[in-house]
ZAKOL-237282 format. One record per residue (C-alpha): residue number from 0; residue in one letter; y, z, x. Coordinates in steps of 0.05 Angstrom, whole numbers, plus 32768, in hexadecimal, padded with zeros to 4 digits. Each point is the difference from the previous one (the first is absolute). Example, Ala and Ser with C-alpha at 12.3 -4.5 7.8 and 13.67 -1.06 7.14 Angstrom:
2
<node><k>0</k><r>a</r><v>7FA6</v><w>809C</w><u>80F6</u></node>
<node><k>1</k><r>s</r><v>8045</v><w>7FF3</w><u>801B</u></node>
***
This chain:
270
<node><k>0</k><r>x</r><v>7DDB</v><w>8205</w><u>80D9</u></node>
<node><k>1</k><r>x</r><v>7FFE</v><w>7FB4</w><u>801D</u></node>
<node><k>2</k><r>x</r><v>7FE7</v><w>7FCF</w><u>7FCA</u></node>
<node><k>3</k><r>x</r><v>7FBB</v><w>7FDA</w><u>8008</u></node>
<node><k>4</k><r>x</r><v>8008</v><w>7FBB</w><u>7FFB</u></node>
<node><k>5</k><r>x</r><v>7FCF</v><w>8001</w><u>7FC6</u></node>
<node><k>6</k><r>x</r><v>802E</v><w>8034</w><u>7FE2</u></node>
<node><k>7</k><r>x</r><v>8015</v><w>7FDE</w><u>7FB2</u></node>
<node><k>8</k><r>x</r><v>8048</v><w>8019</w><u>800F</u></node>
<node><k>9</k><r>x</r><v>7FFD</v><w>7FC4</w><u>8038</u></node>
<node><k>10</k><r>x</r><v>7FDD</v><w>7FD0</w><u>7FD2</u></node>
<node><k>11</k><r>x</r><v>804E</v><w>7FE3</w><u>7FE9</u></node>
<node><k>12</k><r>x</r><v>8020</v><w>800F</w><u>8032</u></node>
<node><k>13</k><r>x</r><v>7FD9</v><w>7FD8</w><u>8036</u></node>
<node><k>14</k><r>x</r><v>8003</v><w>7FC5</w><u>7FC9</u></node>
<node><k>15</k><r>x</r><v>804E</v><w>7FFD</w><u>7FF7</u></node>
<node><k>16</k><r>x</r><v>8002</v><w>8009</w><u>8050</u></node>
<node><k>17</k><r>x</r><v>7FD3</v><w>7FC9</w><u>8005</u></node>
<node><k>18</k><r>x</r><v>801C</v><w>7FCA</w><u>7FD7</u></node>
<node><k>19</k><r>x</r><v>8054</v><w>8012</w><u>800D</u></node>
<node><k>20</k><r>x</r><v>800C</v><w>802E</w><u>803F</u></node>
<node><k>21</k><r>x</r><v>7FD0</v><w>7FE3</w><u>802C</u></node>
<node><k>22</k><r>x</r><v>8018</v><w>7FD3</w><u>8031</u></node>
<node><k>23</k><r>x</r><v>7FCE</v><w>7FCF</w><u>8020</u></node>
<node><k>24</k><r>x</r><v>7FFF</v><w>7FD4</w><u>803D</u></node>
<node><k>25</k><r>x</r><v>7FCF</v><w>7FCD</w><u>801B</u></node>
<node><k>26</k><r>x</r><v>7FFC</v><w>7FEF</w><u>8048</u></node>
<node><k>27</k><r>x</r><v>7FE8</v><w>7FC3</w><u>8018</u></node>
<node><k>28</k><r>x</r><v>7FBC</v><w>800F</w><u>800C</u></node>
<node><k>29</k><r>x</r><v>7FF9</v><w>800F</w><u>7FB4</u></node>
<node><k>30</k><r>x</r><v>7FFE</v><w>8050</w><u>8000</u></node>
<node><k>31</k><r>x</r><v>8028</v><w>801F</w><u>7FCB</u></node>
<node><k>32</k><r>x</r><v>8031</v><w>803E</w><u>8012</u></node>
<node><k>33</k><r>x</r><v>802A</v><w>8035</w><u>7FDB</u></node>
<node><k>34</k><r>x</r><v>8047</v><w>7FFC</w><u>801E</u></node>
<node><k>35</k><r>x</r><v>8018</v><w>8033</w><u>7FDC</u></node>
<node><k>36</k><r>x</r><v>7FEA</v><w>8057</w><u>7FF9</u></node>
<node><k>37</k><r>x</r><v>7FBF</v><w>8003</w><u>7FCC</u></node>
<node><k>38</k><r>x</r><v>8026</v><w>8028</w><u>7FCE</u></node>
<node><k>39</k><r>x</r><v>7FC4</v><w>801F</w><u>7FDD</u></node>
<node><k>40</k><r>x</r><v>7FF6</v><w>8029</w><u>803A</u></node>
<node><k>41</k><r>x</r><v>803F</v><w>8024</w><u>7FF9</u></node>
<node><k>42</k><r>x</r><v>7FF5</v><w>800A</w><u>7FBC</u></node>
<node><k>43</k><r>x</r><v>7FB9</v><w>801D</w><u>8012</u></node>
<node><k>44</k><r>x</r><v>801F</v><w>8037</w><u>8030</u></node>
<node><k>45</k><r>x</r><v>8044</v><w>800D</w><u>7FE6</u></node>
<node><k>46</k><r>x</r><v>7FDA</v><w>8007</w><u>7FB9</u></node>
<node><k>47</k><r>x</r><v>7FFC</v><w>8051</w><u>7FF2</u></node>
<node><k>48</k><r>x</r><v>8055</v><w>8002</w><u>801F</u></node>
<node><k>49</k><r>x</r><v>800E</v><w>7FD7</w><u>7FC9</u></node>
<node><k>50</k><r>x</r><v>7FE5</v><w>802A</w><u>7FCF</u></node>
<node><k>51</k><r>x</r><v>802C</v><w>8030</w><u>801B</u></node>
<node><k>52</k><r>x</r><v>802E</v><w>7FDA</w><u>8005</u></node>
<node><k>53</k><r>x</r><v>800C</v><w>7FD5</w><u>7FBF</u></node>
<node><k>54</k><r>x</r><v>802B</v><w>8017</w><u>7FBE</u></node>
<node><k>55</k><r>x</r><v>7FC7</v><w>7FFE</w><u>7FD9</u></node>
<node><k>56</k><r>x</r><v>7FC0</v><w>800E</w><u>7FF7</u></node>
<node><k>57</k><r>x</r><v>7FAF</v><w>7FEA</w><u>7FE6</u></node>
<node><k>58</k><r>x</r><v>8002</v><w>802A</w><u>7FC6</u></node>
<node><k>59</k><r>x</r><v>8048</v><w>7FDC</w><u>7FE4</u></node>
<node><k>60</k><r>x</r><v>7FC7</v><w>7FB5</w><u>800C</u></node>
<node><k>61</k><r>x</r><v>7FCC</v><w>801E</w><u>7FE6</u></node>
<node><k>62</k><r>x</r><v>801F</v><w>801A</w><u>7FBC</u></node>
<node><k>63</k><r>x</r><v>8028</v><w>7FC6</w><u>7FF4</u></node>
<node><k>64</k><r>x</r><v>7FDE</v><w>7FE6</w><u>7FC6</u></node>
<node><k>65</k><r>x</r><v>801A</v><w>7FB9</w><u>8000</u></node>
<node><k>66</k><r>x</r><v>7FFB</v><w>7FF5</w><u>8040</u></node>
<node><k>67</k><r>x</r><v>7FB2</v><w>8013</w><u>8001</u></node>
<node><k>68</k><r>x</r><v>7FFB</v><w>7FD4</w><u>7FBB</u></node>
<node><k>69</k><r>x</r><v>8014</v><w>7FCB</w><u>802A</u></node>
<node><k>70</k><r>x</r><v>7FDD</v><w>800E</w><u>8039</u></node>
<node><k>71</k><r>x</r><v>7FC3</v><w>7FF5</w><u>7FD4</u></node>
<node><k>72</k><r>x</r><v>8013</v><w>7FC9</w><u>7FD5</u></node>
<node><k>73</k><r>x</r><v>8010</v><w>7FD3</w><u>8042</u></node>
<node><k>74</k><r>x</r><v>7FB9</v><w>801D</w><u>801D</u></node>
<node><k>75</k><r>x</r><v>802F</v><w>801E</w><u>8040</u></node>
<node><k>76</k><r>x</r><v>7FD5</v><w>8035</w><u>802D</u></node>
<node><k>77</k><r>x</r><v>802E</v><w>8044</w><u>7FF5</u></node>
<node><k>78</k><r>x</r><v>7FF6</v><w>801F</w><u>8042</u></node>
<node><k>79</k><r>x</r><v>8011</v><w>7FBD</w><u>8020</u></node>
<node><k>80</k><r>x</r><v>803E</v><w>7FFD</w><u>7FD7</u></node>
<node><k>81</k><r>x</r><v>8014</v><w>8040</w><u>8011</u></node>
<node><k>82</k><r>x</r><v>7FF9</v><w>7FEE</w><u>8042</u></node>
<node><k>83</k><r>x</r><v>8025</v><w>7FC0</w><u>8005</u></node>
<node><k>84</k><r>x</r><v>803D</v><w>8021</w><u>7FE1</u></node>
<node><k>85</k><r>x</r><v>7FFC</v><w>803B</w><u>802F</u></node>
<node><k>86</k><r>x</r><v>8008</v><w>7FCA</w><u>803D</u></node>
<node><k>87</k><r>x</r><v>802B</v><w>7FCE</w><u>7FE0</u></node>
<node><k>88</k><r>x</r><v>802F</v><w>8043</w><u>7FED</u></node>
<node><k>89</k><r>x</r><v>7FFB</v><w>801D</w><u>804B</u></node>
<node><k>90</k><r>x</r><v>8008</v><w>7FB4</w><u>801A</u></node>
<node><k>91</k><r>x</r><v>803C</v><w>7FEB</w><u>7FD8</u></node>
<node><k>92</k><r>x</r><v>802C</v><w>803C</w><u>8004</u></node>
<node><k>93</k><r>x</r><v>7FFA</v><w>8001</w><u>8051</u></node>
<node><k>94</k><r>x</r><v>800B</v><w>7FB6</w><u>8008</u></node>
<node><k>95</k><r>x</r><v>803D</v><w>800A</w><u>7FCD</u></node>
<node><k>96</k><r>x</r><v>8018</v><w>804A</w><u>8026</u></node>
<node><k>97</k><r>x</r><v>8049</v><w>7FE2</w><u>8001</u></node>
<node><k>98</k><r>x</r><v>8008</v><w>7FF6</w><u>7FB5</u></node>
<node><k>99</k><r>x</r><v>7FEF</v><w>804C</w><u>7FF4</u></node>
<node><k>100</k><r>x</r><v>803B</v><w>801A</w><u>802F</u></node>
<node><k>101</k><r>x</r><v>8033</v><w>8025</w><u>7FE2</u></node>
<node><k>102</k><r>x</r><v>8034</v><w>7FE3</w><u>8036</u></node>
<node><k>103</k><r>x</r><v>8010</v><w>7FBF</w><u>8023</u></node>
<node><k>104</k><r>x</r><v>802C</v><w>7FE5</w><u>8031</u></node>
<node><k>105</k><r>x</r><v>8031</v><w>7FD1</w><u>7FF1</u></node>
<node><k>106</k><r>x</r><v>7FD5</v><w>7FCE</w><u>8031</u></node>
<node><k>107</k><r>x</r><v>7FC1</v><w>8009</w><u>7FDF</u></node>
<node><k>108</k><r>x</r><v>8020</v><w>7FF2</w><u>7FB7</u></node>
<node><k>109</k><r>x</r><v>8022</v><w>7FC2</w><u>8020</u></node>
<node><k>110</k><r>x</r><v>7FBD</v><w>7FED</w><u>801A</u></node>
<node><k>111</k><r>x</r><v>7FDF</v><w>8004</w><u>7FBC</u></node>
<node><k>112</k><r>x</r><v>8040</v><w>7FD6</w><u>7FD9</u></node>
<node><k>113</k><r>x</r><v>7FF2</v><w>7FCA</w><u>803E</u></node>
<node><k>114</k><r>x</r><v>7FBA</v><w>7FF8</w><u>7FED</u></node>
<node><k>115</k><r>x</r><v>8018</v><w>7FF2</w><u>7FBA</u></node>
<node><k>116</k><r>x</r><v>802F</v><w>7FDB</w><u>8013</u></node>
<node><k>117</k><r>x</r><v>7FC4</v><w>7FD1</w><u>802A</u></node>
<node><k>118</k><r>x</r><v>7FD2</v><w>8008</w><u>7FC2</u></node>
<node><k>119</k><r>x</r><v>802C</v><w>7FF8</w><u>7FCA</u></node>
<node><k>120</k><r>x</r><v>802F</v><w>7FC2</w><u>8021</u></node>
<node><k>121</k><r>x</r><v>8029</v><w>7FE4</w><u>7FC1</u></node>
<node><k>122</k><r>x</r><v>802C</v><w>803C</w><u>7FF2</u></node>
<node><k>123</k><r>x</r><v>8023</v><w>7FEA</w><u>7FBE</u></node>
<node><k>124</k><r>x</r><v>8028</v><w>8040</w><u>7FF9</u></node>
<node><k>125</k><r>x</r><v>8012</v><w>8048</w><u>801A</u></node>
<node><k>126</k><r>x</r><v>8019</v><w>8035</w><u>7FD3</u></node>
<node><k>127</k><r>x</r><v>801F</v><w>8042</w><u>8014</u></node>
<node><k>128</k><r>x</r><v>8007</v><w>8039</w><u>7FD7</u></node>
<node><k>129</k><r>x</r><v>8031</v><w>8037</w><u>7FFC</u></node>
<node><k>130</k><r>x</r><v>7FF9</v><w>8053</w><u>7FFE</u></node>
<node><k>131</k><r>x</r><v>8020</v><w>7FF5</w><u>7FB4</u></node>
<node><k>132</k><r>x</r><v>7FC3</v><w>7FCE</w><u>7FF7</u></node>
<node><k>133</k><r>x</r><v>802F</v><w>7FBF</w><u>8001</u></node>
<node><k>134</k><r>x</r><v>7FE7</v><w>7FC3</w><u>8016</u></node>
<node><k>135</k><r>x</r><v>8014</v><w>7FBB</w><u>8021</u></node>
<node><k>136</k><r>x</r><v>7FD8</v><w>7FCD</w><u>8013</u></node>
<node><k>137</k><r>x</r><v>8009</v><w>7FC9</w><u>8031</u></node>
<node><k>138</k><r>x</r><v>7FDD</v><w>7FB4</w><u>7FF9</u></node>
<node><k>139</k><r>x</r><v>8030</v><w>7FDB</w><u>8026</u></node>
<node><k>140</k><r>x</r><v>7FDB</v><w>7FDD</w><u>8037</u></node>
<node><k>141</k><r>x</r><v>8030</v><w>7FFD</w><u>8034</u></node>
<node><k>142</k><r>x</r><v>8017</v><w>8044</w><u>7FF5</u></node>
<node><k>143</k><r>x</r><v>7FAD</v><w>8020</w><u>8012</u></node>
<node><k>144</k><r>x</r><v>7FFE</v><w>7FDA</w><u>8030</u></node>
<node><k>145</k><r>x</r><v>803C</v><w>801F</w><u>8024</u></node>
<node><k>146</k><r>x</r><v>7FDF</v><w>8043</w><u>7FEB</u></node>
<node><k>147</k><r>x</r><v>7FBE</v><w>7FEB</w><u>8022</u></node>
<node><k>148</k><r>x</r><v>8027</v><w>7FF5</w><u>803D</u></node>
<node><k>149</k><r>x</r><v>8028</v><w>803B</w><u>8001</u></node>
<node><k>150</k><r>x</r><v>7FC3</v><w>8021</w><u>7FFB</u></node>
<node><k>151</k><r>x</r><v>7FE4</v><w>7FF6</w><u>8047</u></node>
<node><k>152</k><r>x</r><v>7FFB</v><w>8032</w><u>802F</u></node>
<node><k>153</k><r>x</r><v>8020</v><w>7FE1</w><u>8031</u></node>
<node><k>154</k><r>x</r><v>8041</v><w>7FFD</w><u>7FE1</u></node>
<node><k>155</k><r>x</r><v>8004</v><w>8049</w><u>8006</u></node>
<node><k>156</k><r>x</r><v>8027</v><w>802D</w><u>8029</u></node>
<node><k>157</k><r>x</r><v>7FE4</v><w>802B</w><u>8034</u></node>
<node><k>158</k><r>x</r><v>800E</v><w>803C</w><u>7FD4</u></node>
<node><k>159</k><r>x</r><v>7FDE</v><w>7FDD</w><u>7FC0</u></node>
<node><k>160</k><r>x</r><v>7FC4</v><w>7FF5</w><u>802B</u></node>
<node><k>161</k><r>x</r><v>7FFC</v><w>8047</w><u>8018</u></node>
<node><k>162</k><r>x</r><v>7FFD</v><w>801A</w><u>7FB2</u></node>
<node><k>163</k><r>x</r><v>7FD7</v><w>7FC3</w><u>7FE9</u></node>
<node><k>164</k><r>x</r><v>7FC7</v><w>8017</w><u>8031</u></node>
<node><k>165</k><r>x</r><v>7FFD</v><w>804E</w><u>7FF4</u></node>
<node><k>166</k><r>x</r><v>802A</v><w>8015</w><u>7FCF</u></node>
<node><k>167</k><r>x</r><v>7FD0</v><w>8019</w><u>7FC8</u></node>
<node><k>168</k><r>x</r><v>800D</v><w>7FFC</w><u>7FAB</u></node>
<node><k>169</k><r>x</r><v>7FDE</v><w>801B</w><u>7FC4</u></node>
<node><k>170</k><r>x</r><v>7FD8</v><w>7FCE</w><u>7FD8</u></node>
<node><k>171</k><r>x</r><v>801C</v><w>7FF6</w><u>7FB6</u></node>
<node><k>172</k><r>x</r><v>7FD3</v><w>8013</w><u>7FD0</u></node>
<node><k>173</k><r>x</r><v>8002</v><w>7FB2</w><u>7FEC</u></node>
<node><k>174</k><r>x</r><v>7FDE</v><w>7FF1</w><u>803F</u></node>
<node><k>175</k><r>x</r><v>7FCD</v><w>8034</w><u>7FFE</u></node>
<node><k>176</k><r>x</r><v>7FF0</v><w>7FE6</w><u>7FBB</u></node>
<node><k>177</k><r>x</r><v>7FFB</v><w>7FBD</w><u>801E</u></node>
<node><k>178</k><r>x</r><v>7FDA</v><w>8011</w><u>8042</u></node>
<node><k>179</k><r>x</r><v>7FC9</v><w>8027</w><u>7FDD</u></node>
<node><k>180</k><r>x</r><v>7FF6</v><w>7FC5</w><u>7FCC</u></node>
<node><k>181</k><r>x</r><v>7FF2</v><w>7FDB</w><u>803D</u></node>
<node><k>182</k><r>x</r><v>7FD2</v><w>8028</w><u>801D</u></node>
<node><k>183</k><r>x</r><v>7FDC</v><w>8000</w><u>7FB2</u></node>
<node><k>184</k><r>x</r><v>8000</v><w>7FB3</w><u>800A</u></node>
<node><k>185</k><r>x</r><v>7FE2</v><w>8002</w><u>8044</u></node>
<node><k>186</k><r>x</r><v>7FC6</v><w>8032</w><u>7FE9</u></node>
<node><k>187</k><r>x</r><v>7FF7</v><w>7FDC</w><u>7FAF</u></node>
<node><k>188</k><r>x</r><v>800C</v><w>7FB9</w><u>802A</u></node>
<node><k>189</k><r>x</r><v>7FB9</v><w>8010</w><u>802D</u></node>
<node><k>190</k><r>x</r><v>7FD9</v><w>801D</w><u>7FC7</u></node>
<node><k>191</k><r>x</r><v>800B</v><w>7FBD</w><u>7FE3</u></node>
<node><k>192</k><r>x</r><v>7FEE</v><w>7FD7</w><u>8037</u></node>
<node><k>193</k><r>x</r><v>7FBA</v><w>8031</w><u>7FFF</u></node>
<node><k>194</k><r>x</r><v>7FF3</v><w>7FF0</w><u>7FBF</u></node>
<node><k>195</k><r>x</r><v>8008</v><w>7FBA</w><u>800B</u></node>
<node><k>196</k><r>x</r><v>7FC7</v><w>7FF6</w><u>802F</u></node>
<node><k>197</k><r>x</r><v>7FCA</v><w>7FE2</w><u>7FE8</u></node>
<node><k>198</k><r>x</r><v>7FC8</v><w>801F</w><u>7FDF</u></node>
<node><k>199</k><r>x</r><v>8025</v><w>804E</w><u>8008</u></node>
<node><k>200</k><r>x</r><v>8017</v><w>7FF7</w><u>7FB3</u></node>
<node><k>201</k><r>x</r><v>7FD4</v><w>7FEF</w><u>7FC7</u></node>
<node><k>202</k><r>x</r><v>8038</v><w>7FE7</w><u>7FD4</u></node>
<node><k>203</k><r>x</r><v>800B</v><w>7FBA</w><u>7FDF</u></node>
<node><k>204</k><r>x</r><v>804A</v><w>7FF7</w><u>800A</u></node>
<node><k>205</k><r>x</r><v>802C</v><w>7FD0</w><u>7FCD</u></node>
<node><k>206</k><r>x</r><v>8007</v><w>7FBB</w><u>8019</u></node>
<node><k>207</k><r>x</r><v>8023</v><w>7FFF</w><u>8045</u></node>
<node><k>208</k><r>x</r><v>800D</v><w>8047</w><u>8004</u></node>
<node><k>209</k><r>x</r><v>7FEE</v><w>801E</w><u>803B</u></node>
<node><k>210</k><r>x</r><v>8001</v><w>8048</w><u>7FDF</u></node>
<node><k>211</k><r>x</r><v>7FF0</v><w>8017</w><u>7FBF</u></node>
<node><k>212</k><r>x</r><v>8029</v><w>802B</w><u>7FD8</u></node>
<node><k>213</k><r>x</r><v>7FC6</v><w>8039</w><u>8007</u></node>
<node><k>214</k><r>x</r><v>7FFF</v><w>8000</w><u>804D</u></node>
<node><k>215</k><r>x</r><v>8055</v><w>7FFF</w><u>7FF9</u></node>
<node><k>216</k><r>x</r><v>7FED</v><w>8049</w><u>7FE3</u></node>
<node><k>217</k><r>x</r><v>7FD0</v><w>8016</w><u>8028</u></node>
<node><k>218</k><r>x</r><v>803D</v><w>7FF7</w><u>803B</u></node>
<node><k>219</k><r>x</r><v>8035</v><w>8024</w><u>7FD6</u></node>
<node><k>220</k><r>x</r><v>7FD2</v><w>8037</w><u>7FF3</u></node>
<node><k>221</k><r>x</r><v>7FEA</v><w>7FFF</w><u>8053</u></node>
<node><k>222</k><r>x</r><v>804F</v><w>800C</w><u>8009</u></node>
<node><k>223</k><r>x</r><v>800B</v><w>802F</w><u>7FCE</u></node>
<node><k>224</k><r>x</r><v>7FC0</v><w>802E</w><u>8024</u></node>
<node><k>225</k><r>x</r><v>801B</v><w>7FF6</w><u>803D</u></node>
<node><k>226</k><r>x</r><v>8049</v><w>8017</w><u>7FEA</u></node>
<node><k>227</k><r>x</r><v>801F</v><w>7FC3</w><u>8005</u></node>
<node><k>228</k><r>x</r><v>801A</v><w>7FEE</w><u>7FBA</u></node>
<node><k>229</k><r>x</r><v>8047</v><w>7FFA</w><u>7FF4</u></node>
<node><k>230</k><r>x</r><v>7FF4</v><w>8007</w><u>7FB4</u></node>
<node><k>231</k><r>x</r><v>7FCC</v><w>8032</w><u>7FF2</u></node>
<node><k>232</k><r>x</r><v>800B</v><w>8007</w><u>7FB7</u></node>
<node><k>233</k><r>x</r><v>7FF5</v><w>7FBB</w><u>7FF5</u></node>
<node><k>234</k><r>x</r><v>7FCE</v><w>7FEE</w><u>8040</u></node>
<node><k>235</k><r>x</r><v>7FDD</v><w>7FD3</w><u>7FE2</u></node>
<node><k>236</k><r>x</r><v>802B</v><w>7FC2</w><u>7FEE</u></node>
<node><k>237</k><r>x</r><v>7FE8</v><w>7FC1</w><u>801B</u></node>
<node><k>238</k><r>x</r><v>8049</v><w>7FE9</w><u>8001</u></node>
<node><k>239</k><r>x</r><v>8010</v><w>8030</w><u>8036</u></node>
<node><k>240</k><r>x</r><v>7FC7</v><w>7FDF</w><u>8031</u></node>
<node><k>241</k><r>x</r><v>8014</v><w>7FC6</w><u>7FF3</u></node>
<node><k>242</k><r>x</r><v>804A</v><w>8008</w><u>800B</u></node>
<node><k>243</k><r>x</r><v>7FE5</v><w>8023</w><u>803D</u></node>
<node><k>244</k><r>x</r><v>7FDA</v><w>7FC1</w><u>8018</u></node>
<node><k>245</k><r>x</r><v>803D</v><w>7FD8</w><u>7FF0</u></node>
<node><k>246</k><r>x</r><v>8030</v><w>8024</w><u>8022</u></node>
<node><k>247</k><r>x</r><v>7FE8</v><w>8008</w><u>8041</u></node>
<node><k>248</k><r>x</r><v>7FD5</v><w>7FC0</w><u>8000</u></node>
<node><k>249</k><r>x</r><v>7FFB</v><w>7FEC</w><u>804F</u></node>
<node><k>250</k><r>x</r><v>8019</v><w>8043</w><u>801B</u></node>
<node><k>251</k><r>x</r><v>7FD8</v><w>800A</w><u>803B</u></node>
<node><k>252</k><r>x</r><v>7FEB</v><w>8044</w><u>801B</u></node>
<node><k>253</k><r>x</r><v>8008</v><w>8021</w><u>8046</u></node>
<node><k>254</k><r>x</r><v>7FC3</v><w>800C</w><u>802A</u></node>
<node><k>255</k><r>x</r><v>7FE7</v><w>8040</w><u>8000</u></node>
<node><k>256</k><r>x</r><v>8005</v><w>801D</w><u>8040</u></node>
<node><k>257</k><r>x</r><v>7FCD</v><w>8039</w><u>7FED</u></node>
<node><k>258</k><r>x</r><v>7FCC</v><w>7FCC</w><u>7FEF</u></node>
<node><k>259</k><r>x</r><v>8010</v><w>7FCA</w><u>803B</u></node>
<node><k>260</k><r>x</r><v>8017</v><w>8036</w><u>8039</u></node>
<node><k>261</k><r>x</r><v>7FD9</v><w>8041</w><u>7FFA</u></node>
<node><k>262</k><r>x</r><v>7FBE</v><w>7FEE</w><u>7FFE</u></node>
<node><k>263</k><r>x</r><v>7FD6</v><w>8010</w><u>803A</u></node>
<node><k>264</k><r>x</r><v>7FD3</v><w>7FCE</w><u>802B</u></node>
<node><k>265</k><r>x</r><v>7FC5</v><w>802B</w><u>7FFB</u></node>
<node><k>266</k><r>x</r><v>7FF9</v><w>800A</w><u>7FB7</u></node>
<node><k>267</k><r>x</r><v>7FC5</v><w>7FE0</w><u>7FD4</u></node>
<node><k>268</k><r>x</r><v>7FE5</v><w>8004</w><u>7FBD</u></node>
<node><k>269</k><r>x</r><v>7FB3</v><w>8016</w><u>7FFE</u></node>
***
């Protein structure tokens, strides 16, 4: 089964793709292009393999009560909803593959503590911690530096690079905790941006809020369905989203090479 571009699953999903994943250029003669895959048809093809595919299923949306109370009280179309969340779901967790791998290399974990490093610039301190849960902490200036620097590849030895490429080790489960919680920002992070386009939500928000506390709920309760909650006895606490949000705040996400890579030339929507 393809989905019809009139299909109501598509109704969302061609929306978010249209006002954050679409990538426009005008040439000089005024004509408008998409430089980048249309998305929606993916979605539209791949659609019944990620039925199959996903950890959950219609029946755990369709009788959550809360989430269809709020589906209704923000006047959100259910079928598009589900479908949005089927695509941002199948979407986020193949652009963010390498956060769900039970084992890195020493290169790619360097690669991610770089990009922290380039992110995050104004290290004030690092702490280790011991098997016997001791800790010290270092916030001498000088003294990261130096760290920093001993931390470049090139100051390793040709044995040190032969490990740090291919040698393979266990994630803690500290970093699994922490990778999935990214991938839950990623997913809770675009369901926000949805909400926020104009005229999708009915919703008077506070002041300058940009989301209301019931839309904050209708996102936990969209994780929670889709198995993504790291505190399903208590799912529902705004705090969490927002710790989320803060957390994470500028993170960006891989591409997804599904989405960008594997779509073929010849497919349409009708």
């Amino acid at each position: 089964m393809i989905l019809d571009i009139d299909n109501p699953l598509l109704t969302y999903v061609l929306k978010y793709f249209g006002s954050y994943q679409a990538i426009l250029e005008t040439d000089e003669d005024g004509k408008t292009y998409l430089m980048n895959t249309w998305y929606p048809v993916g979605f539209a093809h791949w659609y019944e393999d990620i039925l199959k595919s996903i950890p959950f299923n219609r029946s755990d949306y369709d009788k959550h009560e809360r989430l269809q109370e709020l589906l209704t009280y923000l006047n959100l179309d259910k079928e598009s909803f589900w479908g949005l969340i089927l695509y941002l779901y199948d979407y986020t967790t193949d652009a963010c593959k390498n956060l769900l791998v039970p084992q890195k290399t020493h290169q790619e974990t360097y690669n991610e503590f770089c990009a922290f490093l380039e992110q995050n610039p104004h290290i004030e301190s690092l702490t280790f911690k011991t098997a016997n849960k001791k800790t010290y902490t270092i916030s001498d200036k000088l003294i990261l530096d130096f760290l920093a620097i001993r931390l470049q590849e090139e100051k390793m030895s040709n044995r040190q690079k032969q490990r740090f490429n291919s040698e393979l080790r266990s994630l803690s489960a500290a970093e699994k905790a922490d990778s999935r919680r990214k991938i839950s920002y990623f997913f809770a992070y675009q369901l926000t941006q949805f909400l926020q386009i104009e005229g999708i939500s009915n919703i008077k928000r506070r002041g300058k809020a940009t989301i209301s506390n019931k839309e904050k709920e209708l996102i936990l309760c969209s994780l929670y369905v889709c198995k993504f909650a790291d505190n399903p006895e208590n799912y529902l606490d705004l705090g969490y989203y927002n710790k989320l949000m803060k957390d994470f705040k500028g993170l960006s996400m891989n591409m997804s090479h599904k989405y960008e890579l594997e779509i073929h030339a010849g497919w349409i929507l009708k």
